[in-house]
KEMAR-484082 format. One record per residue (C-alpha): x, y, z; residue in one letter. Coordinates in pm, 1 decimal, always signed. Each point is the difference from the previous one (the first is absolute). Layout:
KEMAR-484082
X/Y/Z/A
...
end
This chain:
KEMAR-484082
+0.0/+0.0/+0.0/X
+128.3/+356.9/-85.9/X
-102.0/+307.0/+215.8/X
-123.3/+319.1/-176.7/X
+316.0/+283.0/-17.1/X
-64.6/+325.8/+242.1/X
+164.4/+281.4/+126.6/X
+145.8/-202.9/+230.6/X
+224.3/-178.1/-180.6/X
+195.7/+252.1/+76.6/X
-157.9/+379.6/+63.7/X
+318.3/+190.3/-12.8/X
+60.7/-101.3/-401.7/X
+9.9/+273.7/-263.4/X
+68.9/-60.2/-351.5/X
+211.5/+266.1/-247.2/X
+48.8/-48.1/-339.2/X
+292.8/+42.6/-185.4/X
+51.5/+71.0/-411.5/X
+137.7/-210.6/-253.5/X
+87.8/+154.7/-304.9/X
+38.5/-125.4/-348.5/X
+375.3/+107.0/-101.3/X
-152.3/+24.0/-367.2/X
-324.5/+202.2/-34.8/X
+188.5/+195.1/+338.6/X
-356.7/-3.9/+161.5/X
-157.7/-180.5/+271.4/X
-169.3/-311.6/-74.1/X
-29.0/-168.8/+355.2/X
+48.1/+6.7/+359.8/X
+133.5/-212.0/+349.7/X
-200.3/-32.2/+264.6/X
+209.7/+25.2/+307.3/X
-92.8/-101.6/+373.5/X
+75.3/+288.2/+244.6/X
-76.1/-20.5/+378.7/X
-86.9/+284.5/+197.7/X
+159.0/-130.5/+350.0/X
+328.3/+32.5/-266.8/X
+105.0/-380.3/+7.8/X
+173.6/-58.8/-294.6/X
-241.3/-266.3/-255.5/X
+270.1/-262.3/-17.6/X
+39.4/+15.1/+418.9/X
-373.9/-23.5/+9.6/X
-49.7/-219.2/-284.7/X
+302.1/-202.5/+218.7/X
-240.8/+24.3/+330.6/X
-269.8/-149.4/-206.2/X
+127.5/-285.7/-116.7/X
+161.4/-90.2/+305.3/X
-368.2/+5.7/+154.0/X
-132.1/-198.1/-278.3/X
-187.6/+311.1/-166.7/X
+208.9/+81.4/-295.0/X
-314.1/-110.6/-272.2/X
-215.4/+193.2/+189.7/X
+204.9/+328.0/+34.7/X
+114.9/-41.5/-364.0/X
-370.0/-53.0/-69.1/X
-114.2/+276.5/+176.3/X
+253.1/+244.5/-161.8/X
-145.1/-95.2/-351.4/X
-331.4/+73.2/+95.7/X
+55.9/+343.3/+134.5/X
+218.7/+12.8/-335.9/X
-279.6/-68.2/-249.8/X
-202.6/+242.9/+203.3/X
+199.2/+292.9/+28.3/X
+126.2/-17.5/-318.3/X
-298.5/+176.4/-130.0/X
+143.5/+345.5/-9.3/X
+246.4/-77.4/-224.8/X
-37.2/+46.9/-402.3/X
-221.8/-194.1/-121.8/X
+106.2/-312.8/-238.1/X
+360.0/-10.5/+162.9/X
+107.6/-315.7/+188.1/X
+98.6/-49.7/+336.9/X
+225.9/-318.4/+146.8/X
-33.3/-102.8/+300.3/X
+269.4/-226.4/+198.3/X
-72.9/-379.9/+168.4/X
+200.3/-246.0/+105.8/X
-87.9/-345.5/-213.5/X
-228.1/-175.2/+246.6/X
-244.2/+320.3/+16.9/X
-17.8/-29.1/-370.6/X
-114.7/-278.4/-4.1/X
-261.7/+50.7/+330.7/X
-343.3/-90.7/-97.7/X
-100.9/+396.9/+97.4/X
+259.7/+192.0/-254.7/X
-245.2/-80.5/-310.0/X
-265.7/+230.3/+155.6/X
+156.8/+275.3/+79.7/X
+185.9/+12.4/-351.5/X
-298.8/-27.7/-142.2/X
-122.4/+305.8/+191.3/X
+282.9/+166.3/-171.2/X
-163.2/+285.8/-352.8/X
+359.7/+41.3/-98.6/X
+251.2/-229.0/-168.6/X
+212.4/-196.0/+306.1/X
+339.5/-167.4/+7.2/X
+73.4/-218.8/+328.9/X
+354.5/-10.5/+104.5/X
+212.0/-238.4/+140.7/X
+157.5/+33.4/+319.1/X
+364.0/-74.3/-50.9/X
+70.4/-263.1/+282.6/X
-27.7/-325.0/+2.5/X
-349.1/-168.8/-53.5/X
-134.5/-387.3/+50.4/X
-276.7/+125.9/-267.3/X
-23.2/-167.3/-311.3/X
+144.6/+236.7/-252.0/X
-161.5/-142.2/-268.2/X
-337.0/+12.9/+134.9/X
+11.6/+362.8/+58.9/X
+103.1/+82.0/-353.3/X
-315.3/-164.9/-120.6/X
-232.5/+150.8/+278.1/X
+96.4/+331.6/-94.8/X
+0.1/-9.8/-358.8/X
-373.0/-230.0/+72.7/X
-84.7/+313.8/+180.4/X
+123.6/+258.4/-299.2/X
+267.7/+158.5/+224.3/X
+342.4/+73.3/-36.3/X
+293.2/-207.4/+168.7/X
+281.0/+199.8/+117.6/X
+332.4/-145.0/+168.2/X
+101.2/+269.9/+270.1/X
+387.7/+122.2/+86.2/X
+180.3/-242.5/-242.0/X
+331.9/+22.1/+96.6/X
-97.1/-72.4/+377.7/X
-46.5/-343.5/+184.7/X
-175.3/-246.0/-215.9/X
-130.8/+207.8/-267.2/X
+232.0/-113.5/-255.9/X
+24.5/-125.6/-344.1/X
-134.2/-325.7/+71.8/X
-252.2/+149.3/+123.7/X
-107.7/+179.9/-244.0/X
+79.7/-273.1/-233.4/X
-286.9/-230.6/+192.9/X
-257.6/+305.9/+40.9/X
+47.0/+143.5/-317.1/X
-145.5/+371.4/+120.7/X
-152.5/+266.4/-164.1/X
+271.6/+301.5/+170.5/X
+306.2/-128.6/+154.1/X
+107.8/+288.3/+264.3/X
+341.9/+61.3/+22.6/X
+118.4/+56.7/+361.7/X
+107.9/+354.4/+110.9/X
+295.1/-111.2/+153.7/X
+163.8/-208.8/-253.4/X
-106.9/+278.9/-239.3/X
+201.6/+271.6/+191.5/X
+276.4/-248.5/+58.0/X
-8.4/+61.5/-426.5/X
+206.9/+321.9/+20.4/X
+290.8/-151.6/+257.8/X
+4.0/-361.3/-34.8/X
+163.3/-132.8/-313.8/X
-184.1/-356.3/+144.0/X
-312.7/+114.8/+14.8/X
-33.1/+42.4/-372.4/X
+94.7/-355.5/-10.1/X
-286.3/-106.4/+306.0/X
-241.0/+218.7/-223.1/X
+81.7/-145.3/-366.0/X
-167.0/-359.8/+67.2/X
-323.8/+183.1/+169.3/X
-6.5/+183.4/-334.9/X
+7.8/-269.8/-193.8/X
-245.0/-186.0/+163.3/X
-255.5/+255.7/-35.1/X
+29.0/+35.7/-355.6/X
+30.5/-355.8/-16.9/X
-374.3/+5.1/+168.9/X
-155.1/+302.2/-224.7/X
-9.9/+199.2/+328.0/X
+63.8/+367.6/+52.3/X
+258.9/+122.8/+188.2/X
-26.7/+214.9/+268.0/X
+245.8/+177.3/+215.5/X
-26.1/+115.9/+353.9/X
+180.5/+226.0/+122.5/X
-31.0/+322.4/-217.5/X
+78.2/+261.5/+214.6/X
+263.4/+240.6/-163.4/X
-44.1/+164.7/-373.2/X
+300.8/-227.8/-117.0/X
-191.6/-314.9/+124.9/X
-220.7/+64.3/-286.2/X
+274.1/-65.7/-263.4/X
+133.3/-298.1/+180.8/X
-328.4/-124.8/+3.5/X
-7.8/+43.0/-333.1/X
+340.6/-140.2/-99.6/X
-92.1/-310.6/+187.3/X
-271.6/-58.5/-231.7/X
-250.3/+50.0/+257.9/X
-425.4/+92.4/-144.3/X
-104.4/+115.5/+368.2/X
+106.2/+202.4/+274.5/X
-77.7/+108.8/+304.1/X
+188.4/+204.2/+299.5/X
+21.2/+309.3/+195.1/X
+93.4/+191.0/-311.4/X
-293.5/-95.8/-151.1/X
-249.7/+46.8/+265.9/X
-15.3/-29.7/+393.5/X
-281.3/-238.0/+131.8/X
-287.1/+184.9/+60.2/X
-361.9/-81.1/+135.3/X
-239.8/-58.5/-311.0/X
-167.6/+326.2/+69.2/X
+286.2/+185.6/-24.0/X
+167.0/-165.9/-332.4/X
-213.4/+262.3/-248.0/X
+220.0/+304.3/+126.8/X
+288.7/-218.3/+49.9/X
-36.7/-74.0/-386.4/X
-19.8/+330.3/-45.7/X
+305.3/+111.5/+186.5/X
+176.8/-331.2/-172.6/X
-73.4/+180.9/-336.1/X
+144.8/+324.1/+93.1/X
+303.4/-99.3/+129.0/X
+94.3/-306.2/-250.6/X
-243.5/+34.1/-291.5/X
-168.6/-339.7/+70.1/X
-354.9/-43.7/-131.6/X
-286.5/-178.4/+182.5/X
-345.8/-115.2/-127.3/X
-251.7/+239.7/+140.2/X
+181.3/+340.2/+62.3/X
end
């Protein structure tokens, strides 16, 4: 038996939303929806807490439904992705409150380890006409077997490995077979991590279609993304649906 999701799950989370831009058309075509708590405990600590309580699914679960529902503000016909860890994407609730969802969604994967059946969640969320992302490649198990065996829509390049870029004559090497496994998939490639103007041309030079970053946008609540869009556009020149 499941129990209905309330406030209670936990009534301190918030959710902001970051944007992803295409590095092509230079406009925004999507955003992140990203847990925030107002006691300030980080989301991995209290993701962390969760799970070592036995309430991960239902914390990740509850984030995704305040997701879907705040996400109204935003621009209409944009997507938002929203993160689980494999066993809440495949929890007999998630279907719902995607479906709940009047925007285009993309579910991404939490980057640790998972006892979920990979396979199976490919096919649930392309049954379920989502996208499939792999989140942070680079970092813990999100690597290019892994997205060999998914085979995901966006594969996410971690920040860290992505900063590493400028300083680290390795971590060109640690990137190339993550590259190559994404094209090898037909997946976009997405970098995290954006946060200086000359990120944007590494970005590009990596080859990557998507980015996303500080430079590119702050997270902000959903009701304050139109003037944050608008700000973006002054100060950058990127475009968004809607302005």
């Amino acid at each position: 038996m499941t129990r209905p999701l309330s406030p209670q799950d936990d009534p301190t989370a918030q959710i902001v939303f970051q944007p992803i831009v295409d590095l092509a058309s230079w406009s925004v075509v999507g955003f992140e929806a990203l847990a925030r708590f107002r006691d300030g405990t980080a989301p991995l600590v209290r993701l962390a807490d969760a799970e070592a309580a036995g309430r991960r699914e239902w914390l990740e679960l509850h984030l995704i439904e305040l997701a879907v529902k705040e996400a109204a503000p935003l621009p209409a016909g944009l997507f938002i992705t929203l993160n689980a860890s494999g066993t809440t994407m495949l929890h007999a609730q998630l279907p719902p409150l995607l479906a709940a969802s009047d925007r285009p969604w993309g579910m991404e994967l939490f980057e640790g380890e998972t006892p979920a059946d990979l396979t199976v969640i490919r096919e649930l969320i392309t049954r379920l006409g989502g996208q499939l992302l792999v989140d942070d490649a680079g970092a813990a198990q999100a690597d290019e077997a892994r997205i060999a065996t998914l085979r995901p829509d966006v594969v996410k390049i971690d920040r860290a490995l992505f900063w590493e870029l400028r300083s680290d004559p390795g971590a060109r090497e640690r990137l190339r077979p993550l590259v190559a496994a994404a094209r090898d998939a037909q997946a976009s490639l997405l970098v995290e991590g954006v946060s200086e103007p000359d990120h944007v041309d590494l970005a590009r030079e990596i080859g990557a279609d998507l980015a996303q970053g500080f430079h590119l946008g702050k997270p902000v609540p959903a009701a304050e993304m139109a003037e944050a869009l608008r700000a973006l556009r002054r100060s950058i020149g990127v475009d968004a649906a809607g302005l």
